[in-house]
TIVO-2410 file (N, C-alpha, C; in nm, 3 decimals):
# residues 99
REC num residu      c1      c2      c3 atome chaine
REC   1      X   0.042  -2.523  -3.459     N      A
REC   1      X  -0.046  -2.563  -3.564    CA      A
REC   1      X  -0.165  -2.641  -3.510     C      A
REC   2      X  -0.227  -2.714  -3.640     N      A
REC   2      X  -0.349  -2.815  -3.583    CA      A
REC   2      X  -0.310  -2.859  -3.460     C      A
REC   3      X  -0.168  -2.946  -3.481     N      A
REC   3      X  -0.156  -3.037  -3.388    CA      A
REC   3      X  -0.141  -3.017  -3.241     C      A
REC   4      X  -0.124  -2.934  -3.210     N      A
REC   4      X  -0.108  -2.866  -3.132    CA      A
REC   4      X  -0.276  -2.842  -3.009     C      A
REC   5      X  -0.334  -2.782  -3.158     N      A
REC   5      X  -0.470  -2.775  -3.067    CA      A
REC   5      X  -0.580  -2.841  -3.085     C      A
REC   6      X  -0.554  -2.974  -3.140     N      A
REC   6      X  -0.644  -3.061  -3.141    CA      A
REC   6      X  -0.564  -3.121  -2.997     C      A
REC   7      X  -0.427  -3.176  -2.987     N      A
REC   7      X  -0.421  -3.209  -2.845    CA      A
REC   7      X  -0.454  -3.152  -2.740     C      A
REC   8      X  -0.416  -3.000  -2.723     N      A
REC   8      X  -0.542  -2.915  -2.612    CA      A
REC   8      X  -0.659  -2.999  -2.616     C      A
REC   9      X  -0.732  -2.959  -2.652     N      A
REC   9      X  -0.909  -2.992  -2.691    CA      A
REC   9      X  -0.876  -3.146  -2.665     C      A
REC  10      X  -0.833  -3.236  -2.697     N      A
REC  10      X  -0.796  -3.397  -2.619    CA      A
REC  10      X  -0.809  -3.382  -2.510     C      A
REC  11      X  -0.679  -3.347  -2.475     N      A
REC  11      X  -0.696  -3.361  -2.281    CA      A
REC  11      X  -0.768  -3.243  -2.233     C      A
REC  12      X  -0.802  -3.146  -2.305     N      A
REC  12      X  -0.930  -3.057  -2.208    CA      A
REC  12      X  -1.048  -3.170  -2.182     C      A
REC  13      X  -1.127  -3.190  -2.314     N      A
REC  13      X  -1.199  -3.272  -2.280    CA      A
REC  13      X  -1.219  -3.395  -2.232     C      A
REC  14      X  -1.084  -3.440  -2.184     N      A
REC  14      X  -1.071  -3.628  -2.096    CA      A
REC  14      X  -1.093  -3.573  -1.945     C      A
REC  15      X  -1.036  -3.449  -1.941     N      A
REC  15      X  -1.012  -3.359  -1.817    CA      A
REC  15      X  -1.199  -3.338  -1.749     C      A
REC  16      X  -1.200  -3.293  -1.817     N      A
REC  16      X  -1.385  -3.211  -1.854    CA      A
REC  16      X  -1.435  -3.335  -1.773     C      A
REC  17      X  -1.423  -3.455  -1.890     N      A
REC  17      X  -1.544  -3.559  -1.866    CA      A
REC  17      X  -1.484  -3.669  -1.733     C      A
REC  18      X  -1.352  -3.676  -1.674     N      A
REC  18      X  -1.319  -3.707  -1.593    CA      A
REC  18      X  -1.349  -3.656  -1.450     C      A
REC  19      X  -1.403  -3.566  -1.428     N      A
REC  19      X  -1.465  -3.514  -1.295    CA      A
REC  19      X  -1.615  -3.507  -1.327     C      A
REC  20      X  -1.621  -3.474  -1.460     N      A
REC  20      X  -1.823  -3.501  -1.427    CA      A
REC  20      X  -1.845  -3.545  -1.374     C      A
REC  21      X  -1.900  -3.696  -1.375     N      A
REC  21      X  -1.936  -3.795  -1.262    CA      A
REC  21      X  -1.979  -3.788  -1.142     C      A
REC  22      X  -1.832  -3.719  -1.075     N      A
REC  22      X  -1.805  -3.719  -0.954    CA      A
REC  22      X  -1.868  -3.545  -0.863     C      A
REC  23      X  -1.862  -3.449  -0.949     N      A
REC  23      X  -1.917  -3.362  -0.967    CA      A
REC  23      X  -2.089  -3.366  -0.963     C      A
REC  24      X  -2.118  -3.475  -1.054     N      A
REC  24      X  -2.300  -3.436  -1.100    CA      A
REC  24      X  -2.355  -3.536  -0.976     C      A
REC  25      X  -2.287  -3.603  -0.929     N      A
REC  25      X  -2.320  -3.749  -0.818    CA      A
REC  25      X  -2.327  -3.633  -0.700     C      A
REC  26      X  -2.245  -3.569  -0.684     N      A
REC  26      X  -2.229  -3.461  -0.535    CA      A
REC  26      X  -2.359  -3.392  -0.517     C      A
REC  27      X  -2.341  -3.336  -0.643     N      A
REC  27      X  -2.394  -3.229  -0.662    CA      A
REC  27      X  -2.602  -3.261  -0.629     C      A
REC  28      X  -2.637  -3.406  -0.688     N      A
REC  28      X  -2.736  -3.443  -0.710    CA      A
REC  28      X  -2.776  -3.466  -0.571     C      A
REC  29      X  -2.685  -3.485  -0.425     N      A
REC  29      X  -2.735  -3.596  -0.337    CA      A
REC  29      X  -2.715  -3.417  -0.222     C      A
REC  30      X  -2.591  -3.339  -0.274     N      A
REC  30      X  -2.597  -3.206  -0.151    CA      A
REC  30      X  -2.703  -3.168  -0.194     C      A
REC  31      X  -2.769  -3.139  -0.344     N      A
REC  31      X  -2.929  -3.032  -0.388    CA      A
REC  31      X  -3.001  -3.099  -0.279     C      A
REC  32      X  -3.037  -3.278  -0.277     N      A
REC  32      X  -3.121  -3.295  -0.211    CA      A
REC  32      X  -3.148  -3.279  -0.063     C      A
REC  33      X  -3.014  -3.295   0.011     N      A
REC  33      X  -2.998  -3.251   0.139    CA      A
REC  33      X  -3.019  -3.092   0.208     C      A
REC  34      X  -3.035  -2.990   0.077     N      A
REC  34      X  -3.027  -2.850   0.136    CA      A
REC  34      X  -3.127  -2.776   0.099     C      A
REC  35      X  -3.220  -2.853   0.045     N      A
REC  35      X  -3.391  -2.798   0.002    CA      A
REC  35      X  -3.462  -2.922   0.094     C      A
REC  36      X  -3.605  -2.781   0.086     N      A
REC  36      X  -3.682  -2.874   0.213    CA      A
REC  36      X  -3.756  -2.963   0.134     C      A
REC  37      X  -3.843  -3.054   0.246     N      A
REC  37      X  -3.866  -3.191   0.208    CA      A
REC  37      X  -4.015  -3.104   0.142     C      A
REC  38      X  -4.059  -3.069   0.152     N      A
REC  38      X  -4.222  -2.993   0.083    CA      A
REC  38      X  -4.140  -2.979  -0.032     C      A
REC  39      X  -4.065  -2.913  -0.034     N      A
REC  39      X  -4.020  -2.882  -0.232    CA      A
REC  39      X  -3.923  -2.922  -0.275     C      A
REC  40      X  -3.896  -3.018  -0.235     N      A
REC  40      X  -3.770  -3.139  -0.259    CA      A
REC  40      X  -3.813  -3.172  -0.417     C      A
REC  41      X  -3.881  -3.194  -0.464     N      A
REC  41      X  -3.949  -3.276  -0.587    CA      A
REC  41      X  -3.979  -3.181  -0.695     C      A
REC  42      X  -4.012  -3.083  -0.647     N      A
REC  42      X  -4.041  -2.931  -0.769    CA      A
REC  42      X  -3.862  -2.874  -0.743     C      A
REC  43      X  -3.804  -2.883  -0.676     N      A
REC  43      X  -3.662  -2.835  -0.702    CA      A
REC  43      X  -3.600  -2.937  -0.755     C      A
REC  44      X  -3.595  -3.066  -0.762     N      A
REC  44      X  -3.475  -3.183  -0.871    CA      A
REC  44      X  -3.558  -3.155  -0.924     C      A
REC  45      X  -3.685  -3.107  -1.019     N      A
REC  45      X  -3.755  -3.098  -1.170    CA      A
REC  45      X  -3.718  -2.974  -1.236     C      A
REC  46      X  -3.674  -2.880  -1.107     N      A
REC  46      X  -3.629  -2.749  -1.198    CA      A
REC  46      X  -3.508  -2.773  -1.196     C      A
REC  47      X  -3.441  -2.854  -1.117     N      A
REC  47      X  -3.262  -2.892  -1.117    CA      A
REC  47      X  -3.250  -2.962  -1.267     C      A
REC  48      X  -3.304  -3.043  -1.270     N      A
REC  48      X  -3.354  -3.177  -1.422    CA      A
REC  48      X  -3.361  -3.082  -1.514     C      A
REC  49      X  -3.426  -3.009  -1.515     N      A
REC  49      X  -3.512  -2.884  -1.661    CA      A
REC  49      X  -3.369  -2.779  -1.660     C      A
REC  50      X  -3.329  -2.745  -1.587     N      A
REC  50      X  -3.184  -2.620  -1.674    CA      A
REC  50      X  -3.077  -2.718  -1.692     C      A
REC  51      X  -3.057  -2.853  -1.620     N      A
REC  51      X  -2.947  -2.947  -1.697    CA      A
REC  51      X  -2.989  -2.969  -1.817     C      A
REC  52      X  -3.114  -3.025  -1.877     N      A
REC  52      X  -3.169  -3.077  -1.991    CA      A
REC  52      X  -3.150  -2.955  -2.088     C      A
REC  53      X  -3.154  -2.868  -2.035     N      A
REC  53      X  -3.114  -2.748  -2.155    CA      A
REC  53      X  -3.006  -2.703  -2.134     C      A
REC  54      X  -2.918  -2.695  -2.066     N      A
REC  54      X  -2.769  -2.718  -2.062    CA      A
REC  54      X  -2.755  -2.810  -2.157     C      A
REC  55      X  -2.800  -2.950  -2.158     N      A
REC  55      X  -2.745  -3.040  -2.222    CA      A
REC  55      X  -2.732  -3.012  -2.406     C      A
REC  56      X  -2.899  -2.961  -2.416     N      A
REC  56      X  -2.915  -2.919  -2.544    CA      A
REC  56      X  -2.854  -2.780  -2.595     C      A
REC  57      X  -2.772  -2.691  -2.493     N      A
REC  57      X  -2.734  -2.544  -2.511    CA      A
REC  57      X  -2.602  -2.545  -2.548     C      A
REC  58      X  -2.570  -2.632  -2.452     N      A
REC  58      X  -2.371  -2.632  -2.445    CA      A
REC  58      X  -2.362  -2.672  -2.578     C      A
REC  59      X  -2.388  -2.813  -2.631     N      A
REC  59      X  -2.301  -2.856  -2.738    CA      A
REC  59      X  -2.359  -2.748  -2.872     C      A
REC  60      X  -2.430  -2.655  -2.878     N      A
REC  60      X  -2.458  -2.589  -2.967    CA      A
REC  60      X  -2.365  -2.457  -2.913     C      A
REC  61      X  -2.358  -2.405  -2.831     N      A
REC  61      X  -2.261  -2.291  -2.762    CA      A
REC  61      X  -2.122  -2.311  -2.841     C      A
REC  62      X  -2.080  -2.433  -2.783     N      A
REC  62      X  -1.938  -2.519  -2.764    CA      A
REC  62      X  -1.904  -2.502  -2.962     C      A
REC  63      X  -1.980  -2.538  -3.028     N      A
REC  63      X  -1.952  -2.542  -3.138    CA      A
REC  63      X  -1.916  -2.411  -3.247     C      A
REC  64      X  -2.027  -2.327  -3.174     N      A
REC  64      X  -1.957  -2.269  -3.240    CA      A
REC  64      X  -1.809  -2.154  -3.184     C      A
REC  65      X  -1.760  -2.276  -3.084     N      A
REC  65      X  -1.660  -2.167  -3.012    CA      A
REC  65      X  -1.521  -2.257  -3.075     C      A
REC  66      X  -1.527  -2.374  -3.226     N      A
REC  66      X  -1.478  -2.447  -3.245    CA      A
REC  66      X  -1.308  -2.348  -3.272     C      A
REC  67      X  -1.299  -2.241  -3.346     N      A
REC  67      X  -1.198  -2.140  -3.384    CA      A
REC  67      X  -1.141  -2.121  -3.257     C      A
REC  68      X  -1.249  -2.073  -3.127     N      A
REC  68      X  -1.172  -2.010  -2.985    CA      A
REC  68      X  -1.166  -2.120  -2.900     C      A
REC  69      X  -1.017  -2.244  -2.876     N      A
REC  69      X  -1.042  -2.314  -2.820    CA      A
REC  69      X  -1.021  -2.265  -2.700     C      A
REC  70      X  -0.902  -2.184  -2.668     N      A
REC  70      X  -0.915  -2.148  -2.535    CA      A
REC  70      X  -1.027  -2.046  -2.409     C      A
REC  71      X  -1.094  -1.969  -2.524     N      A
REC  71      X  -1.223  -1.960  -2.501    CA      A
REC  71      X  -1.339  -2.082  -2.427     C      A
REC  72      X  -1.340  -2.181  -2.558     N      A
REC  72      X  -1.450  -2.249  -2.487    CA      A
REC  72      X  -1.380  -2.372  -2.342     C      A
REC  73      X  -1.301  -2.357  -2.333     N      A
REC  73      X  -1.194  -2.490  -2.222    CA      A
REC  73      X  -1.181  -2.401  -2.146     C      A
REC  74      X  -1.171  -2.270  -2.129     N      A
REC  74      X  -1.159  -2.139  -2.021    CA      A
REC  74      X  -1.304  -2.154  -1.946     C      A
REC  75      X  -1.425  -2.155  -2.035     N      A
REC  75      X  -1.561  -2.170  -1.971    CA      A
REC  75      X  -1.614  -2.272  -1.885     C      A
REC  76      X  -1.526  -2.393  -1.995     N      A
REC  76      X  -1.605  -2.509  -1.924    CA      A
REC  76      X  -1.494  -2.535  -1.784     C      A
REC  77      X  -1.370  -2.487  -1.760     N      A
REC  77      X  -1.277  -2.475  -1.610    CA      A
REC  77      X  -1.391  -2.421  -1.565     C      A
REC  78      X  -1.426  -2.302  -1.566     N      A
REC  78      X  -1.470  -2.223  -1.504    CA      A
REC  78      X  -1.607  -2.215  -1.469     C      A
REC  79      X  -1.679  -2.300  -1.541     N      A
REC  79      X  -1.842  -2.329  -1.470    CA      A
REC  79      X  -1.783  -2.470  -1.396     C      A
REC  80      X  -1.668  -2.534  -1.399     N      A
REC  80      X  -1.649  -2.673  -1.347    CA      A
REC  80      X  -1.601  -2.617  -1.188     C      A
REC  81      X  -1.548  -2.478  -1.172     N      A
REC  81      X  -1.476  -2.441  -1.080    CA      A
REC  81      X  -1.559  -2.360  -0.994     C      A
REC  82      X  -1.694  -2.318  -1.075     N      A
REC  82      X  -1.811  -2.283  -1.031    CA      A
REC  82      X  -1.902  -2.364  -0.902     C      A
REC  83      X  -1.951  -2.439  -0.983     N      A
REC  83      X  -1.991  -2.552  -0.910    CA      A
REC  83      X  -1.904  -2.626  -0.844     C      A
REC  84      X  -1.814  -2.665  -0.836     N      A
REC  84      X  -1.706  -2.712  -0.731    CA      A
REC  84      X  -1.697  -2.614  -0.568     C      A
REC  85      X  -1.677  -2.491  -0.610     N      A
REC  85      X  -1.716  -2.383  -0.494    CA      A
REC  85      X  -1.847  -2.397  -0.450     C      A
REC  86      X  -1.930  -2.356  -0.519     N      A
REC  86      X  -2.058  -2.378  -0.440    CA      A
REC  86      X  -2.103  -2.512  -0.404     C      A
REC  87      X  -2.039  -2.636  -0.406     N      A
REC  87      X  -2.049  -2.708  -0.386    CA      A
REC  87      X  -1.985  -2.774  -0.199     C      A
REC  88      X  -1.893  -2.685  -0.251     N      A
REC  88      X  -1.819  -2.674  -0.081    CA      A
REC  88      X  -1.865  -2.539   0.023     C      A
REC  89      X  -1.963  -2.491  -0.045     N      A
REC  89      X  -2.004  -2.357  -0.005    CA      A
REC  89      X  -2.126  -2.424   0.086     C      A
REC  90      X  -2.185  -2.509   0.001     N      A
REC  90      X  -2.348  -2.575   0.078    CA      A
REC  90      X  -2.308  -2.662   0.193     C      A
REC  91      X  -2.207  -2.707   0.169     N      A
REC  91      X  -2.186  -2.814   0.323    CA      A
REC  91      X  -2.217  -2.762   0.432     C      A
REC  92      X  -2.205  -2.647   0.491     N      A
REC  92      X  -2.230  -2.587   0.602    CA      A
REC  92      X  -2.398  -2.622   0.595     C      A
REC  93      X  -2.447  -2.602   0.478     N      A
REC  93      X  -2.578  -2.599   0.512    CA      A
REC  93      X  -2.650  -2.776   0.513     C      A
REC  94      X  -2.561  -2.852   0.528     N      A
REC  94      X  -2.627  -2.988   0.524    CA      A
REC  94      X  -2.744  -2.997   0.601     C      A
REC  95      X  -2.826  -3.061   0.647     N      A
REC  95      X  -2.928  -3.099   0.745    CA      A
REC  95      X  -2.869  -3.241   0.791     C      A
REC  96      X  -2.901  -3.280   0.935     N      A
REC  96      X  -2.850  -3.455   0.998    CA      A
REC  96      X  -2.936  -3.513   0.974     C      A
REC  97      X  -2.904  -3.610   0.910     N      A
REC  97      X  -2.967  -3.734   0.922    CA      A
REC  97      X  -3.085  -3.772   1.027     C      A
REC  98      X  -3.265  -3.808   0.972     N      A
REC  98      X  -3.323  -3.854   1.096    CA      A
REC  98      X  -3.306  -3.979   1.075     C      A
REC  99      X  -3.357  -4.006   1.240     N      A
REC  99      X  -3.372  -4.181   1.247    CA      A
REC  99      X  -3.515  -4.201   1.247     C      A
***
């Protein structure tokens, strides 16, 4: 019943918002390390500009996926599992540190 999948949707989303953080912090400091320093500044503005409409897309997406919960908690694993891969995918491409 309800109860059932309003608790899903609980701990999906404690789940969800419990690795953001740690996820968008990575993610913000590898973008900057693996684009060059000439377009370092026009790439975090186009990085900034599809989050900002992510931001405004998802919770309108998300809503109306309110009927398919396992639908929308299947997506958000799965763009979370997205970026987690390519996230371990770019390390190879770090650049060292100058002095």
């Amino acid at each position: 019943g309800y109860e059932w999948e309003l608790t899903a949707f609980i701990i999906g989303v404690f789940l969800q918002l419990l690795g953001l953080p740690f996820v968008a912090v990575s993610q913000v400091s590898l973008f900057s390390k693996v684009t060059a320093e000439k377009t370092q500044g026009f790439s975090q503005g186009v990085r900034r500009s599809v989050g900002g409409l992510a931001t405004i897309l998802g919770p309108l997406w998300a809503g109306g996926l309110t009927n398919h919960l396992y639908l929308m908690l299947g997506m958000m694993l799965t763009l979370l599992i997205m970026i987690t891969v390519m996230t371990m995918l770019s390390y190879e491409q770090l650049l060292e540190p100058r002095e």
